[in-house]
N, C-alpha and C positions, 0 to 999 in steps of 0.2 A: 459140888457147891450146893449148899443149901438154898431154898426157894427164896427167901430174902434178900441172898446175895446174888442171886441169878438176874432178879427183879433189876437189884442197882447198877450191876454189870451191865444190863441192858442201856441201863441210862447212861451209863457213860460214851457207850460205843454212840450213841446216837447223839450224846454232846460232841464226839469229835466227827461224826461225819457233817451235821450239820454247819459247825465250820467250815469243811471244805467247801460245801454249798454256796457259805456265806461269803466266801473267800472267790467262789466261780472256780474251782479245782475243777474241772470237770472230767478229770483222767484221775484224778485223786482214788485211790483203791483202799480198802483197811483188810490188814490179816492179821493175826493170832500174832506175830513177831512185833507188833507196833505195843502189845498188850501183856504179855506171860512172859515169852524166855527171852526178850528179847535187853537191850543195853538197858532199857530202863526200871526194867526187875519189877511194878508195879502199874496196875490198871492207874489207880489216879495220877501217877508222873507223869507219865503218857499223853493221856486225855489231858492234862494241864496243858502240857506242853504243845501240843497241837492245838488246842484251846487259845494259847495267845492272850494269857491273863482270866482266863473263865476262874470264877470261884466258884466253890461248892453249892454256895446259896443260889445262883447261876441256874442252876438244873434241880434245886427242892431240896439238897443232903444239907443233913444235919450233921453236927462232928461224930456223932456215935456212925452215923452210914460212912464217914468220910476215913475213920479208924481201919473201919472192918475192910471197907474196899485197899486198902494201903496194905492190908495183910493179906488178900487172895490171890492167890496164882490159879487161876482157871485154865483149863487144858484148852488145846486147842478145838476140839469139838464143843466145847460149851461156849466159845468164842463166837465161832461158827453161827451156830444157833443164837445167839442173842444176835449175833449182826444182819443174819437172813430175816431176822424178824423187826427189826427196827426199816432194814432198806424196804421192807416189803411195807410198811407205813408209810413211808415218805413217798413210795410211791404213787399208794391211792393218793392222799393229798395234794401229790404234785399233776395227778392224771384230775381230778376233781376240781383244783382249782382252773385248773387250762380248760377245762370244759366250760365252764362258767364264767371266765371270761371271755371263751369264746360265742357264749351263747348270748352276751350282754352285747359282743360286737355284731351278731346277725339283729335281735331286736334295734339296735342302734343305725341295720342297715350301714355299717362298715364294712362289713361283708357281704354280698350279696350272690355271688356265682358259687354252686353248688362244689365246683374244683377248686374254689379255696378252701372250702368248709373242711372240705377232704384233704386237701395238701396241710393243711393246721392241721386236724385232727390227727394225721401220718408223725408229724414233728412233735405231737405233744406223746404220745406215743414212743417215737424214737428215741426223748429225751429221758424219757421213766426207763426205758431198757438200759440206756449207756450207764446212767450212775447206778444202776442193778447188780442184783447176784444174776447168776445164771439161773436159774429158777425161772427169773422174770421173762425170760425170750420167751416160756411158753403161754403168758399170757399177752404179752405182745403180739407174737405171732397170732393167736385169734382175735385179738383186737383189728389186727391189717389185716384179717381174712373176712372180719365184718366190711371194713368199711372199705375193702376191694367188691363183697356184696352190694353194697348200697350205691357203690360207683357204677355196677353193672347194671344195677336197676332204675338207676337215673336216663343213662345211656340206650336201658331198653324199653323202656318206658314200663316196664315193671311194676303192677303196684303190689306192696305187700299186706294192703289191707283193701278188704270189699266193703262197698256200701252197703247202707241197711237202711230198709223201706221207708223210717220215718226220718224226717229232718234232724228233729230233736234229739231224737236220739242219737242219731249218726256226731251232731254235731258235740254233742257230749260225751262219749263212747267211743267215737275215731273210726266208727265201723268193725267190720269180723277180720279179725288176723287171720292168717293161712297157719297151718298148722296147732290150732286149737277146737275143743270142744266146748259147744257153748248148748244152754240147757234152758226151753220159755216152758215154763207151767203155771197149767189152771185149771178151774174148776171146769165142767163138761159144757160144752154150748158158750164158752167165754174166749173165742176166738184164738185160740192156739194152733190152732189151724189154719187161718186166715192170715196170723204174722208166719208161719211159715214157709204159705206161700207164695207173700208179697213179697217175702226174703228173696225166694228163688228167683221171680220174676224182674225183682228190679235189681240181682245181681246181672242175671241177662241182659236187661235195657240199657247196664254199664257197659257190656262188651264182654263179658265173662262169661264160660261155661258153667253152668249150673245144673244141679237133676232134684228132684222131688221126689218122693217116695211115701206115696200113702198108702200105709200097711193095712185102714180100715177102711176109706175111699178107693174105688177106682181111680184111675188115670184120667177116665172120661171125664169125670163127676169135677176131678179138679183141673181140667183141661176148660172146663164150662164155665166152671168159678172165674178163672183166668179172662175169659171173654168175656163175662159179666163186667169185670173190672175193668177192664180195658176201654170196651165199648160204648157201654152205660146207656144202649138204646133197650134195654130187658135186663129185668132181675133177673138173680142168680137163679131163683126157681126156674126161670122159662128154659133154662137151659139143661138144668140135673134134672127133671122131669120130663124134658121133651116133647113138651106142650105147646101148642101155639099162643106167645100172648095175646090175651082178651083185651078188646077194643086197637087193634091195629090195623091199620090204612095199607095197601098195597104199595104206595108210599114210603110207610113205614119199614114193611116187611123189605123191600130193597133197599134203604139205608141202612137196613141190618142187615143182610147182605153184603153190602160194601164194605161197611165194619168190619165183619168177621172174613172176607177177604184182605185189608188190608192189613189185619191183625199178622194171620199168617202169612203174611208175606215178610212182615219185617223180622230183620235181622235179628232181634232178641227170641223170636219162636223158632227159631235154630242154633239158639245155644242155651235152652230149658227143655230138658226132656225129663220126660216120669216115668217113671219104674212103675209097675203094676204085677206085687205079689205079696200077700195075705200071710203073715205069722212064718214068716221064715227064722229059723233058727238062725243063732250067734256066728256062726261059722261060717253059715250061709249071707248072711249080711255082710259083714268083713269080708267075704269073698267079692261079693258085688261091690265094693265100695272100692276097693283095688283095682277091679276091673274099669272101673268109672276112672278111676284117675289116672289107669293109661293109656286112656284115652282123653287126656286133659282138662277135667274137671276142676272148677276152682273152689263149687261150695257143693255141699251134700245136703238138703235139708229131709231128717227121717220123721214121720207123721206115724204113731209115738211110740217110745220108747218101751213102755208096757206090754207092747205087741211083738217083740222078738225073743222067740221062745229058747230056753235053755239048749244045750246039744246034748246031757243030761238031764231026764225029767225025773232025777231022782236029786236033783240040786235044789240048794233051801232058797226060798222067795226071793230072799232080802240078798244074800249073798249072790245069785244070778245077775241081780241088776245093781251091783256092785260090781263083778266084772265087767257087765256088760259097760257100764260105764267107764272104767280103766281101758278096756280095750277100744273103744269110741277114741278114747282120748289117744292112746298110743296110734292107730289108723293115721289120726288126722296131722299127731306130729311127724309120723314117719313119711305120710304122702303128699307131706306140705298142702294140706286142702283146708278147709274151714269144715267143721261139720255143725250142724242144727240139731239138736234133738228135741223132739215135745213129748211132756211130761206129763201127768196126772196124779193129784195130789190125793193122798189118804179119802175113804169115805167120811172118816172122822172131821178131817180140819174142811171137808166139803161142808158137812154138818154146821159144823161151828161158824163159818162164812154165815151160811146164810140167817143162824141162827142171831149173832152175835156182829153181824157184818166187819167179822174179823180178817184181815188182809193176808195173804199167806207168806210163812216163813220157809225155809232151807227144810227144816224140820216138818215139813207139812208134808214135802213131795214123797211118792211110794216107795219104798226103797230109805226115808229118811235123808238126813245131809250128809250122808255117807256116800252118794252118789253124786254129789255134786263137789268132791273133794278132788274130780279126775277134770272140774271142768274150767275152763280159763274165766266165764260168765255165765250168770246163770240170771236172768227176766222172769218174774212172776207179776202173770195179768189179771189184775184183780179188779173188781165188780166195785160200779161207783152207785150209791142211795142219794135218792133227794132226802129234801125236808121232813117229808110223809113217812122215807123209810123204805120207801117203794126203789128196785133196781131202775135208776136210769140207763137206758139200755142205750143209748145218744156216745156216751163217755166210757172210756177205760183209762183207769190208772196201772200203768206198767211200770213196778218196781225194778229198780234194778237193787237185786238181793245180793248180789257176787259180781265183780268185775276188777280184775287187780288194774293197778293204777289208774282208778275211777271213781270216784265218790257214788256212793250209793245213798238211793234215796228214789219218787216215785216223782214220775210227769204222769201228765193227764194227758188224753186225745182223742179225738170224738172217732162216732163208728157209723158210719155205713153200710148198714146189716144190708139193705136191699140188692147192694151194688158186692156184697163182702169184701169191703174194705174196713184198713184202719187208717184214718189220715190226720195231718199233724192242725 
């Protein structure tokens, strides 16, 4: 059969199964004998007849399509085929539409218990398999393998998504998925560091395990930070330096003290540990990041990705942190974890920034946007000017560059260099 008349064949088998629909057949079946060698010797008799008065005009034919389908005897495998693919339309449609009305009766609050949502969604499901090919049980069957998922995770309190430090963003973004990589870059000294580690920390203060990983910092340095923020009776210096602060009261010096015992005491500084080792290689990274996760790890944040050195040093620049990105991303879908990476953007578009105070794009970060093609999201924190021109060091604007199903685009949020925060 020619491409034209395949086309129309198609249309017809989907004129008479929609009948049945219309009719509520819902055991109603169509095979190759309703259509080819069967009593009625033609697609269009057929299709009429089942049809129940359908004209041609009915479904768009004109008399020249309505001629040619009156002379085609299609084999049974081209029957086959136009019908596998018509039911597999009807399907989406009829699983699409049951979603959205199902999702007008939860805003409507007609629904409200999470085991209706699931006992609907099982029957709109069930209903797209029965008027199905066979074909369809295997999308079925992973549709009831999700939302037997989502039932378990209701039940276990389960979440599949982790908070993120700021409000705004959380509240716009839904927070880090498990099993994705996500990618913050900036220019040097523009706190990518700092959202990595408030990543960590207030996945902790959710109840989640988390670890840190500063490939250019110690453990210590950002164990310090961590207390700096927490506490807020000493800047960050007082702590990565190891210096007594100047002008403090004995007073003083024991409510600092008591901070930083009660810091560690609480539950979230036993589920944030930090990793402390310097330019490991690819291999060696993905080794650690496995071993973290069985031992229950929920998020990985790496401090930056420029620093994990080839397992060949005979591999090109660009293509290194191309794998290195793919395999990041493959890690995190395989160990169901969230991972962090921070990024460092070209010398050039660093240049350009401050020259041009030009914001940075996908295209800016080292490695190109080639490395962020492995990642679910990708955050560039970029440097806000006043009037003068001069860096307001007070504010950061954090684009979101990449996030699928998120709108992208840049909030603003002031900074806390003393305390090394960023807050909403």
């Amino acid at each position: 059969m020619n491409k034209h008349g395949d086309h129309e064949a198609e249309r017809m088998v989907l004129a008479h199964y929609l009948v049945h629909r219309k009719s509520d057949l819902r055991d109603a079946t169509i095979s190759s004998e309703h259509f080819s060698h069967g009593k009625h010797q033609t697609w269009w008799i057929a299709a009429l007849t089942a049809a129940d008065g359908w004209k041609p005009a009915d479904i768009g034919l004109d008399a020249d399509a309505f001629a040619m389908l009156a002379s085609l005897r299609p084999n049974d495998s081209e029957v086959k085929s136009a019908e596998n693919r018509m039911v597999r339309r009807w399907q989406v449609r009829f699983v699409v539409n049951g979603c959205k009305n199902l999702l007008e009766s939860v805003h409507k609050a007609e629904i409200e218990e999470p085991e209706m949502v699931i006992s609907t969604l099982r029957g709109i499901l069930g209903e797209a398999e029965a008027g199905g090919v066979m074909e369809a049980k295997v999308h079925r069957d992973v549709g009831a393998a999700l939302i037997t998922e989502w039932a378990r995770a209701i039940k276990n309190d389960e979440v599949r998504t982790l908070p993120m430090p700021l409000r705004g963003l959380n509240e716009r973004l839904m927070g880090w998925q498990r099993g994705k990589l996500y990618l913050v870059g900036a220019v040097t000294s523009n706190h990518k560091t700092t959202f990595a580690r408030m990543s960590s920390w207030h996945v902790a203060k959710a109840g989640h395990r988390a670890v840190f990983w500063p490939m250019e910092d110690t453990a210590d340095e950002m164990a310090a930070r961590t207390f700096a923020a927490e506490i807020k009776q000493a800047d960050t210096r007082t702590f990565t330096t190891f210096r007594a602060p100047e002008g403090i009261t004995r007073d003083d010096m024991e409510a600092l003290y008591r901070g930083v015992v009660q810091h560690l005491d609480s539950e979230a500084s036993l589920r944030l540990r930090y990793l402390d080792e310097a330019l490991p290689t690819l291999s060696r990274v993905l080794g650690r990041i496995s071993a973290e996760a069985a031992r229950g790890v929920d998020l990985i944040a790496l401090d930056f990705m420029q620093l994990i050195q080839p397992d060949d040093p005979d591999t090109n620049e660009v293509q290194h942190w191309f794998t290195v990105s793919n395999a990041l991303a493959g890690a995190a879908k395989r160990l169901n974890i969230a991972i962090i990476c921070t990024v460092q953007p070209t010398q050039f578009a660093t240049r350009e920034q401050a020259r041009h105070h030009k914001p940075l794009s996908l295209g800016d970060l080292r490695g190109g946007s080639a490395i962020a093609q492995s990642a679910y999201g990708v955050l560039l924190l970029n440097r806000v000017w006043d009037e003068d021109g001069e860096i307001d060091r007070r504010c950061i604007d954090v684009g979101i560059a990449k996030w699928k199903n998120a709108h992208t685009g840049d909030v603003r949020f002031r900074v806390e260099a003393s305390n090394d925060l960023i807050l909403d």
